[in-house]
C-alpha positions in Angstrom: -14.7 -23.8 15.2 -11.7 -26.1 14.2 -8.6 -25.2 14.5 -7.5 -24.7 11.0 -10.6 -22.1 10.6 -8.9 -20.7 13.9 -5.5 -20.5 12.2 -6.9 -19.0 8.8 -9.0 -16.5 10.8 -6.3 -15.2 13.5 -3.5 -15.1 10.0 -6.4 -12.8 8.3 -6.5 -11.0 11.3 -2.9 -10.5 11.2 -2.8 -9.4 7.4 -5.2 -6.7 8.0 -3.1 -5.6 11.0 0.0 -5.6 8.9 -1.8 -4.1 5.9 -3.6 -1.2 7.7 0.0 -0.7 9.7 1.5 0.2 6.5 -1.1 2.4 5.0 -0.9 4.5 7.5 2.7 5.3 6.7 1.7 6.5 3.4 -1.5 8.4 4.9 0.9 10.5 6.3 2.2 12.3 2.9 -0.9 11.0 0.7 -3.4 12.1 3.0 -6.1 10.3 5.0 -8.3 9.2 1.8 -4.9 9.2 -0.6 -6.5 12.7 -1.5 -3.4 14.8 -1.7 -0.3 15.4 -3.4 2.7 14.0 -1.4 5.4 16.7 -0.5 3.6 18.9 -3.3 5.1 17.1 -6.3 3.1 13.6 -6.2 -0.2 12.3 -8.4 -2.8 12.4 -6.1 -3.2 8.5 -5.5 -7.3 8.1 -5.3 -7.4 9.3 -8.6 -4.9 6.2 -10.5 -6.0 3.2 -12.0 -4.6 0.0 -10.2 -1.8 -0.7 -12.9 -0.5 3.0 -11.9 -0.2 2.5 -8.8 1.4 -1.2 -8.8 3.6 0.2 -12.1 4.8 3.5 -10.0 5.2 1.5 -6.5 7.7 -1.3 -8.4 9.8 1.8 -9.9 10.1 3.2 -6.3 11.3 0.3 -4.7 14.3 0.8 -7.0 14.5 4.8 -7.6 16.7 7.0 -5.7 13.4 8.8 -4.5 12.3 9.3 -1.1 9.6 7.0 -1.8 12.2 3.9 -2.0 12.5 3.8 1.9 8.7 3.1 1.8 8.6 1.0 -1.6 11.7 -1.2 -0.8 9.9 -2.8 1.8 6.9 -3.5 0.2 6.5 -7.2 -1.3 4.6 -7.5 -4.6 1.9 -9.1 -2.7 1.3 -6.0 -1.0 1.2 -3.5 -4.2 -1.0 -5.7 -5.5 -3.0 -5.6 -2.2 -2.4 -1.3 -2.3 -3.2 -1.3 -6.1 -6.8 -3.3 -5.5 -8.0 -1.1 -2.3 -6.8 2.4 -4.1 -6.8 2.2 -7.9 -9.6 3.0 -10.1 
């Protein structure tokens, strides 16, 4: 193997590292499979379509909710990323 495919493969490596990091942060509230309703007041998240999701993360990363601690450090690449792997 070369080394770029060495450097493309360890970075993947690294995104899905990152990426499952930060799921699990919202698995906490939204449940293992996304299946419940955070803090009792939340959509349930398995059950949006993708533009929800990135529509509802982009307002939390500016709202005075409890969700902008989690949403303000999100970049848009990783909504998009959450939107793809969750929505409908």
């Amino acid at each position: 193997m070369n080394l770029f495919k060495k450097v493309v493969l360890i970075l993947m490596l690294i995104n899905i590292g990152l990426f499952a990091s930060y799921i699990s942060v919202c698995q906490k509230c939204h449940g293992k499979n996304f299946e419940k309703r955070a803090l009792g007041k939340s959509r349930i998240v398995k059950n949006l379509k993708k533009e929800e999701i990135k529509k509802r993360l982009l307002f939390f990363k500016t709202s005075n909710s409890i969700m902008k601690s989690y949403a303000s450090n999100l970049s848009k690449k990783q909504i998009e990323q959450i939107a793809n792997v969750f929505g409908k």
